[in-house]
N, C-alpha and C positions, 0 to 999 in steps of 0.2 A: 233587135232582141238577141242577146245573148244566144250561141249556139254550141254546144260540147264538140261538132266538126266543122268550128268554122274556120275557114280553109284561112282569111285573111287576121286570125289573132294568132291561130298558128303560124304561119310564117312570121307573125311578130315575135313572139317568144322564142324560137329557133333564132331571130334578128339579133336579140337582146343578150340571149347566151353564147352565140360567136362574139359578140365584141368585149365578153368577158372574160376573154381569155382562160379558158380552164383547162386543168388536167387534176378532175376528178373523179375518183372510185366509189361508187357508190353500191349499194345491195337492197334486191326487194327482197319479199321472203312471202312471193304471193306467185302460183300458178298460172293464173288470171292474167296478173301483169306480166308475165313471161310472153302469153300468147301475143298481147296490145303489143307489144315492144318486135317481138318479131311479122305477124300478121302485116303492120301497117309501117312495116321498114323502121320503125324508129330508130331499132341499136345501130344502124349504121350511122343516121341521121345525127345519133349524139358524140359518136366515136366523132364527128367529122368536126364537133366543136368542142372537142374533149372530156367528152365525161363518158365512162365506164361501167356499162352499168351489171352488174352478178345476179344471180340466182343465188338465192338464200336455200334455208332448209322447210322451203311452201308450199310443197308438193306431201298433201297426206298420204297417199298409197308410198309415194319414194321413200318417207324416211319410216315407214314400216318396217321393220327388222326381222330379217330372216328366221329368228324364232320365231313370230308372230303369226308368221303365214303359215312355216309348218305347225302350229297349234291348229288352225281353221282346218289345213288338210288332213291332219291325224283326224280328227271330229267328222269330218265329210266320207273319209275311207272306214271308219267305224259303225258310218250308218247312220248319224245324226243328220236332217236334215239340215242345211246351209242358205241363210241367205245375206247375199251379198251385193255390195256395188259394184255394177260391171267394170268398172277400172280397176276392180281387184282381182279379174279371174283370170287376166293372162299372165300374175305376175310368177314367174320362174321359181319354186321351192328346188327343196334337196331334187326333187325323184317330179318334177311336173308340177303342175298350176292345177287351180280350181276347174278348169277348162277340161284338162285333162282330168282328173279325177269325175267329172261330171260325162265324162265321155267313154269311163268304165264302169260305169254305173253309180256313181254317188248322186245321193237325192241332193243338187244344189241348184237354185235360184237367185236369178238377178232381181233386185228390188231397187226400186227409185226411192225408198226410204224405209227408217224403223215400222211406220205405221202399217208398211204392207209385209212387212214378216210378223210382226202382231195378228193379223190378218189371215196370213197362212197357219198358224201356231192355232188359231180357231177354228178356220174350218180343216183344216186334217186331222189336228188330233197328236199330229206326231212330235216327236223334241226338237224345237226350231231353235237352231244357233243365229243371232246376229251379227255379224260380225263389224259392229262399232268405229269404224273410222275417222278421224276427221278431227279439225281440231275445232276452237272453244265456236266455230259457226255450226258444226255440226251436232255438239254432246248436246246441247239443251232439246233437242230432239230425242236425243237416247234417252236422257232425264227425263221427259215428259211423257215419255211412255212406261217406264218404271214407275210412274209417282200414279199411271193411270188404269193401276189393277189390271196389270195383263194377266195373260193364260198361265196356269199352272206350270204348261209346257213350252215357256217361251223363254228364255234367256239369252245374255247377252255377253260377247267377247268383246270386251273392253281394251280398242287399241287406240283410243280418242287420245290425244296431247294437247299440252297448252303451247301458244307460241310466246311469250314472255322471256321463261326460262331459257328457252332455245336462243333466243335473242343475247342473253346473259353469256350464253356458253361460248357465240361468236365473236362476241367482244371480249370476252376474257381469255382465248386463242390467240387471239392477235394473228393467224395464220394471213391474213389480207390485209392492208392498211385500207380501210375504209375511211372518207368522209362523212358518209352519211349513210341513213338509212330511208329505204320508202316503205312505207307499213303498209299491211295489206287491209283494204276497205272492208272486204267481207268479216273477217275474226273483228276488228275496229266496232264494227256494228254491233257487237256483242258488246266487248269488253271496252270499249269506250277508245279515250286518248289518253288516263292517270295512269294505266300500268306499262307504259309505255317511260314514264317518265325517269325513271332510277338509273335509264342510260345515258341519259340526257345528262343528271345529273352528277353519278359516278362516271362516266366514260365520256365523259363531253364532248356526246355523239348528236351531231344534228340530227332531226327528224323529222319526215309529212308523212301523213295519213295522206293517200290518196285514191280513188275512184280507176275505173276502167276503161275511161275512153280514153282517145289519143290524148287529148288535150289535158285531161286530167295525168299523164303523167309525164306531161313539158310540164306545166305548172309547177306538180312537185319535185322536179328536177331544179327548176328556175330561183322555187324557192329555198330549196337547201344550198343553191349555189352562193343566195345572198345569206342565209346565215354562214356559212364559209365567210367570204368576204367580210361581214361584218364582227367575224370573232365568237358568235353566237351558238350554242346550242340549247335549242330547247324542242319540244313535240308543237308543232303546227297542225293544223287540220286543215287541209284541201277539200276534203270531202263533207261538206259544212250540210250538204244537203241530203245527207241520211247518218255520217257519224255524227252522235254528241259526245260531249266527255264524259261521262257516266256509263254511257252503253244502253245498255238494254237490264234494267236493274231485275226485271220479272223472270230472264234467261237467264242473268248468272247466279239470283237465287235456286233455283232450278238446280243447278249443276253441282250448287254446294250443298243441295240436300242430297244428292244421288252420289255423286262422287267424293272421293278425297285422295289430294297428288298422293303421286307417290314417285319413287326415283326409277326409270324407266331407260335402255338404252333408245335412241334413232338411229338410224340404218348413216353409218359415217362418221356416227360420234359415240364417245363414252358415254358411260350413263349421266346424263341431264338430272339433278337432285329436282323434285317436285316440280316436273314434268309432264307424268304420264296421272289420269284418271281411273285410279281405281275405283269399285262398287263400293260403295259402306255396305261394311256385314248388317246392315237394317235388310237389305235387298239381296243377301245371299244366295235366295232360294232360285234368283233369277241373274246367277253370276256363274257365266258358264266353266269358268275356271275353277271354280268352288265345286259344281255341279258334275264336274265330268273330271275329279282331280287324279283318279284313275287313269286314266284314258289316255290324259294329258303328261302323265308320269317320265315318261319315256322322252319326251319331247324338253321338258324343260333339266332333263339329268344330261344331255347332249347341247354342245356348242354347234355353230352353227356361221359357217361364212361365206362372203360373196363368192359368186361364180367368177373363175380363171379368168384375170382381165378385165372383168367390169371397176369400172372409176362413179359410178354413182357417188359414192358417198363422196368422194372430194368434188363433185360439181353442187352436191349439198350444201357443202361448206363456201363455196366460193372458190374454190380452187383451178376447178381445170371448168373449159367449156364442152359442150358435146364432141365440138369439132377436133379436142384433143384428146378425146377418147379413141383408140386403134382399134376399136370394135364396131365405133359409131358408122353408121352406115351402112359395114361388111356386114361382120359376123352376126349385128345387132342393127335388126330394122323393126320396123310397127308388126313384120309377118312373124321374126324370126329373136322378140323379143330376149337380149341376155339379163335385162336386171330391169327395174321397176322406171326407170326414168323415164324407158322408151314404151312403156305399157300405160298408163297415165295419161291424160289429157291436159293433164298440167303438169306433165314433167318435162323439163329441159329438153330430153333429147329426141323425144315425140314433134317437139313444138318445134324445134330445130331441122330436123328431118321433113315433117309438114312442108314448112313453109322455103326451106333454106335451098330445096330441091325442084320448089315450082319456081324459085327464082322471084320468089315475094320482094 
């Protein structure tokens, strides 16, 4: 029977990719797969038969952009209540994190999802900010709580992205000669395998969707090596047994009746044209931007940049890896986070640090 760790097909496809002599660069653009590749030794494993593999821009709290945060912190130090996902409260603003602000007194809360700051917004009573994260795996959740008569007093900061765009922006940088790409299974699940396709076609960029076990991402390496090899670019699907090509059609209805792009920067890059997920003014009343535009005044009349030294956003990009970051480890560990990479559970420099220090 088929087995996702089976020790003896992996050693075969590791077999098959040495004798294929490679020296390729490849990028996922998926957290998840960050952890697989480092956890269970792979990136060495590939380096040892040539292929290269980057860190894209798959980390939602990392390419959060330092307005973003200070917007939630202005709203948390004004007294609005805040709930958030705990990968977002260590991350580093101008003046402190949510952490901090929740340590001199602002009403903030960790939530494992929208449904439970819907939840606190009922029984307290008070103005609950959400602070919306995540991209097209997470908004149909933001969606479905908009479309489901929430509290008068619930709204939501909308810093949700699509990864398509983002895709678009790496390949038309050209900053990295890539071969290929490995697409991330979770957002796939949504939004299928077609909108994947315009890189394939305009940038005759190889492509796999692929899953998170080890095996699943030999595979998808093995197989982008043979479209290489045979001249080929087009979108594959590895992950046959939860992505289809359509997606999830009921989820991304969802997100087009709640949201509409709009041109948004991420943390490392200019601003990405129809990008980010704005509210539609139907749902204004529950758009905390809209709702608190007072508040927020201050915040968006002010630019706003990385702390001295942090490289986040070119390990976004492809650029540098943690290990060539001069902060990584020193100045900037899990205790002593400088920028969002190392706060994250799916950011490079967490995953690096984790596992690169126990000698994984």
């Amino acid at each position: 029977m088929y087995r996702l760790r089976d020790k003896e097909t992996s050693r075969k496809v590791m077999e098959r990719l040495e004798s294929m002599e490679l020296d390729l660069t490849l990028m996922h653009v998926c957290g998840t797969h960050q952890d697989t590749l480092m956890r269970f030794g792979l990136d060495t494993e590939f380096k040892r038969v040539g292929v290269d593999i980057r860190q894209g821009p798959g980390c939602p709290v990392c390419v959060t952009p330092p307005k973003e945060i200070e917007e939630v912190l202005a709203l948390a130090r004004a007294g609005i209540t805040i709930a958030a996902f705990g990968d977002v409260m260590r991350v580093p603003g101008e003046k402190g994190s949510l952490n901090d602000a929740k340590a001199g007194g602002a009403d903030v809360h960790i939530v494992f999802g929208v449904d439970d700051a819907v939840a606190l917004a009922r029984r307290t009573g008070k103005e609950v900010v959400f602070m919306g994260i995540g991209f097209e795996t997470t908004a149909p959740t933001t969606a479905s709580a908009l479309l489901s008569d929430p509290p008068e007093n619930f709204s939501v900061l909308s810093c949700h992205r699509t990864v398509p765009p983002a895709l678009a922006a790496i390949a038309a940088m050209g900053e990295v000669r890539l071969q290929g790409m490995i697409q991330p299974g979770h957002v796939s699940t949504i939004i299928g395998t077609v909108p994947y396709e315009f890189l394939s076609r305009e940038y005759k960029m190889p492509q796999v969707v692929a899953g998170f076990e080890p095996l699943d991402l030999m595979m998808a390496v093995y197989m982008l090596a043979r479209q290489v090899q045979e001249g080929r670019a087009e979108v594959e699907n590895e992950y046959t047994r939860v992505v289809h090509r359509h997606g999830n059609p009921n989820a991304m209805k969802a997100i087009a009746e709640v949201f509409e792009p709009s041109d948004v920067l991420w943390r490392g890059f200019p601003v990405i044209p129809g990008s980010g997920l704005a509210i539609r003014r139907r749902f204004e009343g529950h758009d905390a931007r809209r709702r608190f535009e007072d508040l927020l005044r201050p915040v968006e009349e002010k630019e706003y940049g990385e702390v001295e030294g942090c490289r986040c956003g070119e390990m976004l990009r492809g650029i540098l890896t943690s290990e060539e970051c001069p902060l990584f480890a020193t100045a900037c560990t899990p205790v002593t986070p400088m920028g969002p990479c190392m706060v994250s559970r799916e950011g490079n420099c967490y995953i690096a640090h984790r596992y690169r220090k126990k000698g994984a």
